[in-house]
C-alpha positions in Angstrom: 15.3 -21.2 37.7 15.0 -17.8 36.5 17.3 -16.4 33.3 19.7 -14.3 33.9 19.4 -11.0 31.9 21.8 -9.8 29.9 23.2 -6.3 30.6 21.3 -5.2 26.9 18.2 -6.0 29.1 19.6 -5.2 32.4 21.2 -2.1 31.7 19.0 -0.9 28.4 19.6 2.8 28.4 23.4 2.6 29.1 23.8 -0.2 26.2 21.4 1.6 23.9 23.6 5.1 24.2 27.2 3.0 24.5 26.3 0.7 21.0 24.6 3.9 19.3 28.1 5.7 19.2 30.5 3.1 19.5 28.7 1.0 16.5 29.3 4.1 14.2 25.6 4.8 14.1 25.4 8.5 15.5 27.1 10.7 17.2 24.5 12.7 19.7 27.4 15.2 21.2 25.9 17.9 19.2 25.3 21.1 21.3 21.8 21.3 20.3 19.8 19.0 23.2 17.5 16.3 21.6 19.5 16.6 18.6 22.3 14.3 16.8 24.4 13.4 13.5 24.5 10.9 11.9 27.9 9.0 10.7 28.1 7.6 7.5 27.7 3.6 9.0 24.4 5.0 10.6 23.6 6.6 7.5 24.1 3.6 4.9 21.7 1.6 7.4 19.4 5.0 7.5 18.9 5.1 4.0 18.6 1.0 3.5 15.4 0.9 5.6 14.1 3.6 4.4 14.8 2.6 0.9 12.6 -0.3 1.8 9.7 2.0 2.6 10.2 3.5 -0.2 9.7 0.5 -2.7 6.7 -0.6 -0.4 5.1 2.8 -1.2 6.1 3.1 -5.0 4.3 -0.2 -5.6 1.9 1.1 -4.3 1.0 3.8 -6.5 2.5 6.5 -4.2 4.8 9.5 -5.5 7.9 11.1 -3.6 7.2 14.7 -3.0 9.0 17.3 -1.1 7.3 20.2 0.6 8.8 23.1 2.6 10.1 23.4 6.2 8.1 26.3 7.6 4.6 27.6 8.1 2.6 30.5 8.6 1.3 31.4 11.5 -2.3 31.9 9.3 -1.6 28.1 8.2 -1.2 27.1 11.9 -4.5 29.1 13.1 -6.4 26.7 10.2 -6.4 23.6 11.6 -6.6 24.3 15.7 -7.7 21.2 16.5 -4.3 19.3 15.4 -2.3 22.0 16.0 -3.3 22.3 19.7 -1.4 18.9 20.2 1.4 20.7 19.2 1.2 24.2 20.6 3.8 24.1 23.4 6.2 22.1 21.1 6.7 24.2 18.2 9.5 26.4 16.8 8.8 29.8 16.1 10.9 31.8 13.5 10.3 35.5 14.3 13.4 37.6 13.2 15.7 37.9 9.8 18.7 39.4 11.2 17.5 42.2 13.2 14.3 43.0 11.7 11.3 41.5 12.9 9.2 39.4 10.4 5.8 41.1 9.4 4.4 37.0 10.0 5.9 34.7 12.4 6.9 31.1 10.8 7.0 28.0 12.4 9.0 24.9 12.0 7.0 21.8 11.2 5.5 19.4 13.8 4.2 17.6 11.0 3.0 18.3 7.2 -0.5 18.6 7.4 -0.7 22.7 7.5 2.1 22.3 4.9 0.8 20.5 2.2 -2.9 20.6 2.4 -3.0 24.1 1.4 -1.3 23.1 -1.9 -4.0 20.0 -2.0 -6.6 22.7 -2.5 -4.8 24.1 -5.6 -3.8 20.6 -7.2 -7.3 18.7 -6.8 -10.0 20.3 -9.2 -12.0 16.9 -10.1 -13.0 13.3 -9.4 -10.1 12.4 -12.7 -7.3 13.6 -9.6 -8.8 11.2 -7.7 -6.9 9.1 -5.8 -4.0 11.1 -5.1 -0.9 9.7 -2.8 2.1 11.4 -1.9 4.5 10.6 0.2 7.7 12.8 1.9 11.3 12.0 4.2 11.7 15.2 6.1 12.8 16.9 9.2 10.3 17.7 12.0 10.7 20.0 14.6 9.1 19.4 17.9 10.1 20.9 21.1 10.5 18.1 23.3 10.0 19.0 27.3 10.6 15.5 28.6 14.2 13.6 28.7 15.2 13.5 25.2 16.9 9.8 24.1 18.9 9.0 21.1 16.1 7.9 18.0 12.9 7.6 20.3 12.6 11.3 22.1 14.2 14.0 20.3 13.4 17.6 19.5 14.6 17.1 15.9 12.7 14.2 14.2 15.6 13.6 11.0 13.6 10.6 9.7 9.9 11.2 9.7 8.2 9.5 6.4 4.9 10.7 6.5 2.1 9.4 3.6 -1.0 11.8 2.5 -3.9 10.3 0.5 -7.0 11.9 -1.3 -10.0 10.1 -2.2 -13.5 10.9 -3.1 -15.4 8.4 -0.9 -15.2 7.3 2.7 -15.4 3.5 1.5 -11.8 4.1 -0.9 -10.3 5.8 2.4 -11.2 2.7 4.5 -9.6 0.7 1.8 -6.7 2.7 1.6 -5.7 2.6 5.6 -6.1 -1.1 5.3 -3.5 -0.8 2.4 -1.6 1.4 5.1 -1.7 -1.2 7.2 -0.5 -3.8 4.9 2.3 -2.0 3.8 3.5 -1.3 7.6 3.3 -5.0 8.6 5.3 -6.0 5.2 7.8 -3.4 6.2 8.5 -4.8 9.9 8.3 -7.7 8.8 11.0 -7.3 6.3 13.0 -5.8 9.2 12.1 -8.9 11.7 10.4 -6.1 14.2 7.8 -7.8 16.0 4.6 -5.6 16.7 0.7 -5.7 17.6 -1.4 -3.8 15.9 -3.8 -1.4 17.7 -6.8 1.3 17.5 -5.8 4.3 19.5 -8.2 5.1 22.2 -10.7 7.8 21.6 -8.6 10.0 24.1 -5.5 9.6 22.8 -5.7 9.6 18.5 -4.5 11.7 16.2 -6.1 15.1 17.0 -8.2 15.9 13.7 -8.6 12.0 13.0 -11.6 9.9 12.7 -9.3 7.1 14.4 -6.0 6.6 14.7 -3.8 2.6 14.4 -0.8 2.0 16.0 2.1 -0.2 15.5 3.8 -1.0 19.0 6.7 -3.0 20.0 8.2 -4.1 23.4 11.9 -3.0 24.0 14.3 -4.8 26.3 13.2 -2.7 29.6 9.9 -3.4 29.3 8.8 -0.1 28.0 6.2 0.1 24.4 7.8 1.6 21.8 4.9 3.0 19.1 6.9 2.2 15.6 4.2 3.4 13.2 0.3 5.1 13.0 -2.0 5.0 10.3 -5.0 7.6 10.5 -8.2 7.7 9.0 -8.9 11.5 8.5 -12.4 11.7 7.2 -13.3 15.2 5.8 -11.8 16.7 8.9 -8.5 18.0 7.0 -10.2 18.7 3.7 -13.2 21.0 5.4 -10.3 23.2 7.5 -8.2 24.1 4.2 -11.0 23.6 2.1 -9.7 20.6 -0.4 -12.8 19.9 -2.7 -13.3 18.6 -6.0 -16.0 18.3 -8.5 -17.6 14.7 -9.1 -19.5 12.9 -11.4 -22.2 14.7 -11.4 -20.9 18.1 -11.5 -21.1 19.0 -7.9 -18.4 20.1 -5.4 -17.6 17.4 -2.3 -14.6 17.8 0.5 -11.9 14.8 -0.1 -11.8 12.1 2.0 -8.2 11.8 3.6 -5.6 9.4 5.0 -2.1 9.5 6.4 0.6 7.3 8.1 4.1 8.0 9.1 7.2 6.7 11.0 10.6 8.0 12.2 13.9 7.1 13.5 12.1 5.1 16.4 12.1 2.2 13.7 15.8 2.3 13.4 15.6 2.2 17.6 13.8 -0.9 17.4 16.0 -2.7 15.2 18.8 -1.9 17.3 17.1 -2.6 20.4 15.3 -6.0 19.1 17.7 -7.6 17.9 21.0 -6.6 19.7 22.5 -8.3 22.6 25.6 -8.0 24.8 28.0 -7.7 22.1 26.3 -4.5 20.0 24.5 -4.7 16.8 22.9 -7.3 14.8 21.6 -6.2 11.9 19.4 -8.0 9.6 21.1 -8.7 6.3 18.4 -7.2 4.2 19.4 -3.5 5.5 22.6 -3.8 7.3 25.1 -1.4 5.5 27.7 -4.2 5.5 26.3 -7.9 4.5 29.3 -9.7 5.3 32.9 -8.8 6.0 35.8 -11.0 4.6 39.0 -11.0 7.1 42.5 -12.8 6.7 43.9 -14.8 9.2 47.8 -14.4 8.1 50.2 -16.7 9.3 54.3 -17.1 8.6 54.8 -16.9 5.1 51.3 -17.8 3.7 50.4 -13.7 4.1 50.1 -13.4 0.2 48.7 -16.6 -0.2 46.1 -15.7 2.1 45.4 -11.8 1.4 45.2 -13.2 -2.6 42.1 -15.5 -1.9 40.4 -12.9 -0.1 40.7 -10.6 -2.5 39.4 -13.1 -5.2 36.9 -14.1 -2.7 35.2 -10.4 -2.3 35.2 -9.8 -6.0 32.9 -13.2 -6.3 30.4 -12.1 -3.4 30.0 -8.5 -5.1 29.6 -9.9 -8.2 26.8 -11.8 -6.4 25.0 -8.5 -5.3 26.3 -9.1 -2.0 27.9 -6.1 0.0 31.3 -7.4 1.2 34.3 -5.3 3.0 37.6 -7.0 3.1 39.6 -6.1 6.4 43.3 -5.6 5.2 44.0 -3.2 8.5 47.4 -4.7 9.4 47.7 -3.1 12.4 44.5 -4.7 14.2 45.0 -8.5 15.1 42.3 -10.6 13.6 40.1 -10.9 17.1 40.3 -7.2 17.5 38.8 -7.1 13.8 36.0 -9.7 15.4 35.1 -7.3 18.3 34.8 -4.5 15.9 32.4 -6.0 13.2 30.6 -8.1 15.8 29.9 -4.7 17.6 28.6 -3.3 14.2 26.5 -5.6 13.5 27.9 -7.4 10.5 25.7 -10.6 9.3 28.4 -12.5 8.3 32.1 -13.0 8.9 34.0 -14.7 6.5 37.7 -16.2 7.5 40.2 -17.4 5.2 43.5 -18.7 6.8 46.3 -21.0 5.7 44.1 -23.8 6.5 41.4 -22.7 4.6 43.7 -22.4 1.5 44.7 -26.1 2.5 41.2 -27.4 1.8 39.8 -24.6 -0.4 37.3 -24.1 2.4 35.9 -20.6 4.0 35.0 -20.3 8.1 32.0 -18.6 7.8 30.5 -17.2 10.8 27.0 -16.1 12.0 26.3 -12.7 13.6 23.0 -13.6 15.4 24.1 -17.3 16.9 27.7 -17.0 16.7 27.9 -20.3 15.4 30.9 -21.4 13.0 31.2 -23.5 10.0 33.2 -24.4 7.1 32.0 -24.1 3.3 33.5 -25.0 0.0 35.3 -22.2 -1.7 33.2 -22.6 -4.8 30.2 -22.4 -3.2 30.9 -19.0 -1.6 28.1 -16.9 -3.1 25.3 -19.4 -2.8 26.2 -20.4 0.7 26.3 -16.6 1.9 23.2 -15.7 0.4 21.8 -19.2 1.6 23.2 -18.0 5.2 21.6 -14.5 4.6 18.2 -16.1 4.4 18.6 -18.3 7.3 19.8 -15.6 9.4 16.3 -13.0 8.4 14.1 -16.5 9.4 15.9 -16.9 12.4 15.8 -13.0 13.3 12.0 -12.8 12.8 11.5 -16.3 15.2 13.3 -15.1 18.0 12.0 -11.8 18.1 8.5 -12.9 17.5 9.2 -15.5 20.6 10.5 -12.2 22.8 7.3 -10.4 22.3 4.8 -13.2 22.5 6.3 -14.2 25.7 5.7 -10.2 27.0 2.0 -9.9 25.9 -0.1 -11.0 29.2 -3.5 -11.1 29.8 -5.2 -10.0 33.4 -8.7 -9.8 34.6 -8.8 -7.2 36.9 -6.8 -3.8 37.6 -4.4 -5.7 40.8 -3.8 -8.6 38.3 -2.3 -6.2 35.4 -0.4 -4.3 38.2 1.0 -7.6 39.6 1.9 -9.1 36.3 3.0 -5.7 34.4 5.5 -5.5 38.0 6.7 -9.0 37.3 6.9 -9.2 33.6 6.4 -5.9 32.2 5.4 -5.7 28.5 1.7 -5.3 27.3 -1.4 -6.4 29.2 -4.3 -7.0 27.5 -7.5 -7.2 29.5 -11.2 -7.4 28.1 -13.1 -4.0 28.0 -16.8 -3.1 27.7 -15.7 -0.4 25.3 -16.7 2.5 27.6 -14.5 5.1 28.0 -15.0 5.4 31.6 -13.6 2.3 32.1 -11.1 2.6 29.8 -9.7 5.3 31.5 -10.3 4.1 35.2 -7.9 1.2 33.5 -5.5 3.7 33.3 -6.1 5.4 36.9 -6.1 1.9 38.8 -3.0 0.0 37.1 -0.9 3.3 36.4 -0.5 1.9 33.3 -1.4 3.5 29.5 -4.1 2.6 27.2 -2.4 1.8 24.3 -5.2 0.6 22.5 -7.7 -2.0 20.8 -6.1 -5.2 19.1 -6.8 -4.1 15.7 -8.8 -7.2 13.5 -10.3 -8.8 16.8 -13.7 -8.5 16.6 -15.1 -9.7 19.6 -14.0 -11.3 22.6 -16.1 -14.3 24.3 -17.1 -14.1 27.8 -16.3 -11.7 30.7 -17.7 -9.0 32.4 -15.7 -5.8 33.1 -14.6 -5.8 35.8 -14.8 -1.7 36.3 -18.6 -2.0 35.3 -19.7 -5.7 35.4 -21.0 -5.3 31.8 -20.2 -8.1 29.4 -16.4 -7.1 27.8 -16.8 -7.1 23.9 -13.0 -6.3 23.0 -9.4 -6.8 24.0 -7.8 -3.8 25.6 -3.9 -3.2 25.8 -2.4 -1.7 28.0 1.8 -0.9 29.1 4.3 1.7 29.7 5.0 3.6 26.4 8.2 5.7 25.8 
């Protein structure tokens, strides 16, 4: 018998827009299309992934930089190739007040044309070698198709973007695989489930040797891409001219890398992990870990409003970041809706029958299951609870996307099974771009890449060419 899909699933876009603003998260009534604010709940959860990030990337011997928002037209010109990508998209500053500027500035796309021309200044020798810098900016991109809240917008207000500088191919191979550890720490953190893939040849980075993509499956069906790491070779370093000197005293062009992600991870984690109700947030980033809420009855309101109180000051003193509801107006189940729809990890209850038995009614966010725990066991029980909930989180949402990765022989198999299913569909390939693209042409469906790490697949032919297939292709529908 078939499950029955729940409206998050059934009605995706509607939920997705509805839980964004009712949640608190953002508000995207601004009067600028593809544009939207964010509230201060949206914000705390904003800044707690990407304070995650953050550590990841410090630990990893990069450095917080900040470079600025506009371009010349001269820095544009300098790297065509990448630029090109970006031509019909950008944002061109051409006027102070009336008078016309003598150069016309653009808005960043990305950072490249901004901070490689500084690159040039700040690297001299092999002793600046390896350099890593990393920045949380802005990005402006015109965006012609239907914009949608965090995954298609016109102003990116999220985009961490790394830049690294090395004197030898082999330490910029190690580096992306670095990259690449980082990012799958970082999702995993945030129970995201992803696969891992090398962008076609048609479709990387435009000035990359190759381009690695993290990609995740949304409740419609549709691929999300979360994360890219590039390999840039010399590409970068020979269009703005970044050398240094080496060992020996003669000049060489640097050897780059780069990886970035936006708002679409916060999209993810809302999507993943939410279900009919609104938000569930993992405990390690949600703004609010667990929410304490009195259950008054007849004349035990002080009694009651005392212990939670007491009960608040113990969980913060346990690191643990606790609200207590003392709205009087609101009945406790209109409290429930309200924190449930947010997302909140944990609810904690105290009534008159808790104070009976010195108990708490603690209750789960992601199973909605209810139980009772000594009072003087609060803070290792929640953080206990807090634990159990990120294992849980990361099973179930590995379980949703293994069961949405398919594998097809030929083009009417991945058409048949993407119709039924949706998802990914991975298929062997002969590693011919040809076929690769005729993939694309007979299944209306998008390359998304090879499975990054697999080496080879055994047996097959193609069945575009007949040649033996050598690799796993993936293919889907990406936003």
């Amino acid at each position: 018998m078939a499950v029955e899909r729940k409206r998050w699933q059934r009605e995706f876009g509607d939920w997705f827009h509805q839980v964004i603003w009712e949640s608190g998260l953002m508000d995207y009534r601004y009067p600028v299309k593809g544009c939207g604010v964010w509230l201060p709940y949206g914000f705390k959860l904003r800044n707690n992934v990407l304070n995650l990030m953050r550590r990841l990337l410090d630990e990893t011997g990069h450095e917080e930089t900040l470079f600025p928002l506009m371009i010349t037209s001269d820095m544009v010109k300098k790297e065509a190739i990448h630029v090109k990508s970006f031509e019909d998209q950008l944002f061109w500053v051409t006027k102070a007040g009336d008078r016309k500027l003598d150069e016309e500035l653009a808005l960043r796309p990305t950072s490249e044309t901004a901070i490689y021309p500084m690159m040039q200044l700040w690297i001299r020798s092999h002793a600046d070698l390896p350099k890593r810098v990393y920045q949380v900016v802005n990005t402006f991109r015109y965006e012609t198709k239907a914009t949608r809240p965090l995954i298609r917008v016109r102003e990116i207000s999220t985009f961490k973007e790394a830049h690294t500088f090395h004197a030898t191919f082999e330490e910029a191979e190690r580096q992306v695989e670095e990259a690449v550890r980082i990012y799958s720490q970082f999702f995993d953190s945030l129970a995201i489930p992803y696969v891992v893939s090398k962008r076609p040849e048609w479709d990387k980075f435009p000035g990359a040797l190759y381009s690695i993509a993290y990609d995740t499956v949304l409740p419609d069906g549709k691929v999300l891409q979360i994360g890219t790491v590039h390999n840039l070779a010399q590409n970068f370093s020979k269009a703005f001219d970044i050398t240094f000197e080496n060992a020996e005293g003669l000049r060489e062009y640097v050897w780059q890398t780069c990886y970035g992600i936006s708002e679409r991870v916060i999209a993810a984690l809302i999507a993943v992990h939410g279900d009919d109700k609104g938000l569930i947030l993992p405990p390690g980033v949600a703004p609010i870990q667990a929410v304490v809420i009195p259950i008054p009855y007849k004349s035990k309101e002080a009694a009651v409003t005392e212990k939670s109180r007491e009960i608040k000051k113990v969980l913060e003193k346990a690191g643990v970041r606790v609200w207590l509801d003392e709205r009087d107006k609101l009945t406790p189940g209109s409290k429930f809706y309200e924190w449930e729809l947010k997302g909140v990890p944990l609810r904690i209850e105290i009534g008159p029958r808790d104070l009976e038995f010195r108990n708490l009614t603690l209750v789960r966010r992601d199973t909605m299951e209810k139980f009772q725990v000594p009072e003087e066991e609060a803070a290792s029980r929640v953080l206990e609870t807090f634990s159990e909930i990120q294992s849980s989180l990361s099973r179930k949402a590995s379980e949703w996307l293994r069961q949405r990765i398919h594998q097809a022989g030929n083009p009417e198999e991945a058409v048949a099974l993407f119709r039924e299913k949706q998802g990914i569909v991975e298929v062997g390939w002969c590693s011919k771009e040809r076929c690769g693209l005729t993939w694309e042409e007979e299944t209306g469906l998008q390359v998304l890449g090879i499975a990054w790490g697999e080496t080879s697949l055994n047996g097959g032919v193609c069945p575009i060419c007949g040649e033996k297939v050598g690799r796993v292709l993936r293919l889907g529908k990406p936003y």
